[in-house]
Each structure stands twice: as structure tokens, then as C-alpha cells.
C-alpha positions as YAML, in Angstrom:
chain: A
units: angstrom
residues:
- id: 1
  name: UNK
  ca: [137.44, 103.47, 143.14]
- id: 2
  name: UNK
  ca: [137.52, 102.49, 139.41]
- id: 3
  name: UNK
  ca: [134.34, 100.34, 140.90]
- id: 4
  name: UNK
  ca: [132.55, 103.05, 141.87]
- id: 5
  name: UNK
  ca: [132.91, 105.51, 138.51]
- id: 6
  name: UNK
  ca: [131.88, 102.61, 136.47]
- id: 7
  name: UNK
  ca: [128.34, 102.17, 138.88]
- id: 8
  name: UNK
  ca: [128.18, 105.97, 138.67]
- id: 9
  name: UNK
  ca: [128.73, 106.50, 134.60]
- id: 10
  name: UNK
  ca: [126.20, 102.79, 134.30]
- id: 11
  name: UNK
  ca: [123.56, 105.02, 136.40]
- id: 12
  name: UNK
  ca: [123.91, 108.17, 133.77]
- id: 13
  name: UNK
  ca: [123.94, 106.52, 131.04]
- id: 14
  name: UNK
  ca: [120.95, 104.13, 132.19]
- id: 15
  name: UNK
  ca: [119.10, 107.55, 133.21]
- id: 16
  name: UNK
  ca: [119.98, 109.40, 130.13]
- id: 17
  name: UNK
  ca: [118.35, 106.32, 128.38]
- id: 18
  name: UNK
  ca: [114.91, 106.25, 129.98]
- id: 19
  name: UNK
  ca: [114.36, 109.59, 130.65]
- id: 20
  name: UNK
  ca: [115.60, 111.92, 127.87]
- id: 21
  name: UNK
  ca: [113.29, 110.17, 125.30]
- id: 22
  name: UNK
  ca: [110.51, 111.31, 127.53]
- id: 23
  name: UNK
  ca: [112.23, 114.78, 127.64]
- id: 24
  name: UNK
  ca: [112.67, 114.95, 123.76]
- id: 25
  name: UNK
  ca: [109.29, 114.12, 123.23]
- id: 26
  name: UNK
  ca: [107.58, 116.79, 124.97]
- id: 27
  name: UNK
  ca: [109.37, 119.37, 122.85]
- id: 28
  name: UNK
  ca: [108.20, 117.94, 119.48]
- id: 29
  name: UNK
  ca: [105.57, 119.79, 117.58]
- id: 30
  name: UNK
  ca: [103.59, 116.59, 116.53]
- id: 31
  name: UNK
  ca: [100.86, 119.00, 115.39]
- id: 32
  name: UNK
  ca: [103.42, 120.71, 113.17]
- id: 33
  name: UNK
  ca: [104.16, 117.01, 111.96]
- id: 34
  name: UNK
  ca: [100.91, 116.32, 111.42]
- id: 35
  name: UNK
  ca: [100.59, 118.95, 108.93]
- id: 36
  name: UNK
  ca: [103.96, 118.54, 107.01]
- id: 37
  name: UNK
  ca: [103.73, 114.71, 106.76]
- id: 38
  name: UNK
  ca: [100.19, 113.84, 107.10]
- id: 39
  name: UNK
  ca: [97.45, 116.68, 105.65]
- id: 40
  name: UNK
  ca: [98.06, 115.78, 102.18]
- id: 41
  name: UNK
  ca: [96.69, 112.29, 102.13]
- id: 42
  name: UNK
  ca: [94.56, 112.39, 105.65]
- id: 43
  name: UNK
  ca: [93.04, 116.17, 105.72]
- id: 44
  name: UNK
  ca: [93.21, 118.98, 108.34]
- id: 45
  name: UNK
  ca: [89.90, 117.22, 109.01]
- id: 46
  name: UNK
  ca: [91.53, 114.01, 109.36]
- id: 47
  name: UNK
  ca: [89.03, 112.19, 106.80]
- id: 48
  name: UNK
  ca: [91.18, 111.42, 104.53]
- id: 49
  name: UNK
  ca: [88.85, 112.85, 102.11]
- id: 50
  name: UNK
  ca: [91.53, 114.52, 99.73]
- id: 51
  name: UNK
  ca: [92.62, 114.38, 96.39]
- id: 52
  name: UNK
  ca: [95.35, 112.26, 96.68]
- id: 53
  name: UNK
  ca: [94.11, 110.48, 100.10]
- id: 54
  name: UNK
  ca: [90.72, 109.22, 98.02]
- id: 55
  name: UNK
  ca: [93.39, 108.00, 95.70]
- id: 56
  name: UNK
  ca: [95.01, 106.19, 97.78]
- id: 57
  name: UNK
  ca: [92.23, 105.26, 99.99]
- id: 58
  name: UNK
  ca: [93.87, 107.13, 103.02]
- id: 59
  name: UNK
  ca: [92.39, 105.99, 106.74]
- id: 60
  name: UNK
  ca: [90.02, 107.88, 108.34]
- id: 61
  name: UNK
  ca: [90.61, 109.28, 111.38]
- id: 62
  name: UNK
  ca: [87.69, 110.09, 112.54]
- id: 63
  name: UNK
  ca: [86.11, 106.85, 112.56]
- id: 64
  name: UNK
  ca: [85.43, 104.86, 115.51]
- id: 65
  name: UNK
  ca: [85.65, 101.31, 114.10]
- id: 66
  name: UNK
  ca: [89.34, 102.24, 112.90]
- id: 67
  name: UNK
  ca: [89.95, 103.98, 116.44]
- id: 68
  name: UNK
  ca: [88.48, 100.77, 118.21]
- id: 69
  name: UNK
  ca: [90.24, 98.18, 116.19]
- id: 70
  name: UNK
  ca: [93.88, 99.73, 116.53]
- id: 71
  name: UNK
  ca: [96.74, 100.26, 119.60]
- id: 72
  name: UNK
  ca: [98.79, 103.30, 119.39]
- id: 73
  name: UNK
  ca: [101.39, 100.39, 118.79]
- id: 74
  name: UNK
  ca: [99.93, 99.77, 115.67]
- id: 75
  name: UNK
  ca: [99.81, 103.06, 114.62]
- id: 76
  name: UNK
  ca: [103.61, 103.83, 115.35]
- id: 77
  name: UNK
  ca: [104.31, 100.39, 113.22]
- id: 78
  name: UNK
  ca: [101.68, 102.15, 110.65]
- id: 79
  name: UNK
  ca: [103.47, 105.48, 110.23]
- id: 80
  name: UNK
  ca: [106.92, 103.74, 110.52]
- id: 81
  name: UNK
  ca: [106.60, 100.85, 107.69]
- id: 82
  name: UNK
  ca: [103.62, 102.58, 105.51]
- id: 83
  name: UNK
  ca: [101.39, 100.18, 103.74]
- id: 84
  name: UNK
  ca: [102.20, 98.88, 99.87]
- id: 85
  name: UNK
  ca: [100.76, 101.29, 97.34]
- id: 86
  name: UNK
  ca: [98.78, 103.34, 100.06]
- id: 87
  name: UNK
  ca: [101.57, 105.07, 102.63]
- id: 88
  name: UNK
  ca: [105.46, 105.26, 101.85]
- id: 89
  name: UNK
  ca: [107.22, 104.60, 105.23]
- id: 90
  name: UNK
  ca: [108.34, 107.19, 107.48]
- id: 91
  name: UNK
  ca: [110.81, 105.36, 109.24]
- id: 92
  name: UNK
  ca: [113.52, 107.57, 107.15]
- id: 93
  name: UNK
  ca: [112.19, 111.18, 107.80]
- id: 94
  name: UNK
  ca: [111.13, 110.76, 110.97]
- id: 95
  name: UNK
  ca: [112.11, 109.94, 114.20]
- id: 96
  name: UNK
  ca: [110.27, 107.18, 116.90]
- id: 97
  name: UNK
  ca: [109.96, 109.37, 119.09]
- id: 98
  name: UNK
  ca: [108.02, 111.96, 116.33]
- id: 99
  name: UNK
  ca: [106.37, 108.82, 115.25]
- id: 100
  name: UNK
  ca: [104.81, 108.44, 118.52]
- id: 101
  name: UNK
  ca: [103.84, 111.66, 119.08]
- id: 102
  name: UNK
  ca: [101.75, 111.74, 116.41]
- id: 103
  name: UNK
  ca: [99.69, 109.14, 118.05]
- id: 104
  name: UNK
  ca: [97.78, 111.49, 120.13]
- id: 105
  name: UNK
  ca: [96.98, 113.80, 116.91]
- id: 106
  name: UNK
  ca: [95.94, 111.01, 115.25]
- id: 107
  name: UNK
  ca: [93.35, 109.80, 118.34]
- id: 108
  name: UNK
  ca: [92.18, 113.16, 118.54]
- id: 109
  name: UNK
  ca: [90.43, 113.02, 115.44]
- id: 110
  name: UNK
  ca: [88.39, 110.12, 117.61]
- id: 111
  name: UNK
  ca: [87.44, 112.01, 120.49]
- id: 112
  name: UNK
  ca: [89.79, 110.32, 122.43]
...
């Protein structure tokens, strides 16, 4: 018996791992995200022709050779660790799975 409640709370808590990321994520507003974290430096346009994003020498997002040269790893690793005296890290005001929703916002500015 005690057997069989451990298999059957191991099974819940392995689904409730795997899945309700995937359930999470679909209710984040990564467009939302994009425009409270990102628009300042990076654009509506994604250019990253602002004020502060020339400063700073922000990416652009619509460029191919950037979209080419990068996985959406990469990106997630971007937004979560910054870059020194470019991007501040996110990694403490947002969460990975916001992180990698903003993935496909960020692509989009590619065509992809």
C-alpha cells in the first residue's frame, strides 16, 4: 500500500513538473513583457534605434545576421545574465519561463 501512494504522489509530482511549465507559459503576456522590459532600449520597432538603446548600442532585432547567428538558448541566457554596460540582467524581475516567452517576440522582429 504505502508502495503504491509513493508511485502515485512520484507520478504527480513528476507530471506537475513537466507539464505545468508548459501550462504557465501559455498564459504569459510576453508581448506585454516586451513592452515593460524591453521598448525602452530595443523600440516598438525592435531596432533598437532609441535614445537610450543607441546609447547603449542595444541589438537589433530586425536583423538577419543577429537572427542567424543566435539560438533561442542564447537569447534566454541573453535576457537572463544581460551583457556588462549594455543590458542589466533580468534574471531578478523575471521569471524563465517569461524569459522564454519573449523569445518568439523577439524572432518576430525577423520574420521568423
Amino acid at each position: 500500500m504505502f508502495t503504491r501512494i509513493l508511485i502515485v504522489i512520484s507520478l504527480q509530482a513528476a507530471i506537475g513538473f513537466l507539464v505545468l511549465p508548459k501550462i504557465i507559459a501559455g498564459d504569459i503576456d510576453a508581448q506585454g513583457l516586451y513592452k515593460k522590459h524591453c521598448v525602452t532600449c530595443h523600440g516598438n520597432d525592435g531596432t533598437g534605434k532609441t535614445d537610450l538603446g543607441v546609447g547603449l548600442g542595444a541589438r537589433n532585432f530586425t536583423d538577419k545576421e543577429f537572427q542567424d547567428s543566435i539560438t533561442d538558448e542564447q537569447i534566454v541566457e541573453q535576457i537572463e545574465n544581460g551583457t556588462k554596460e549594455k543590458m542589466f540582467p533580468f534574471k531578478d524581475k523575471l521569471t524563465p519561463e517569461e524569459m522564454k516567452a519573449l523569445v518568439p517576440v523577439i524572432r518576430a522582429f525577423g520574420g521568423r
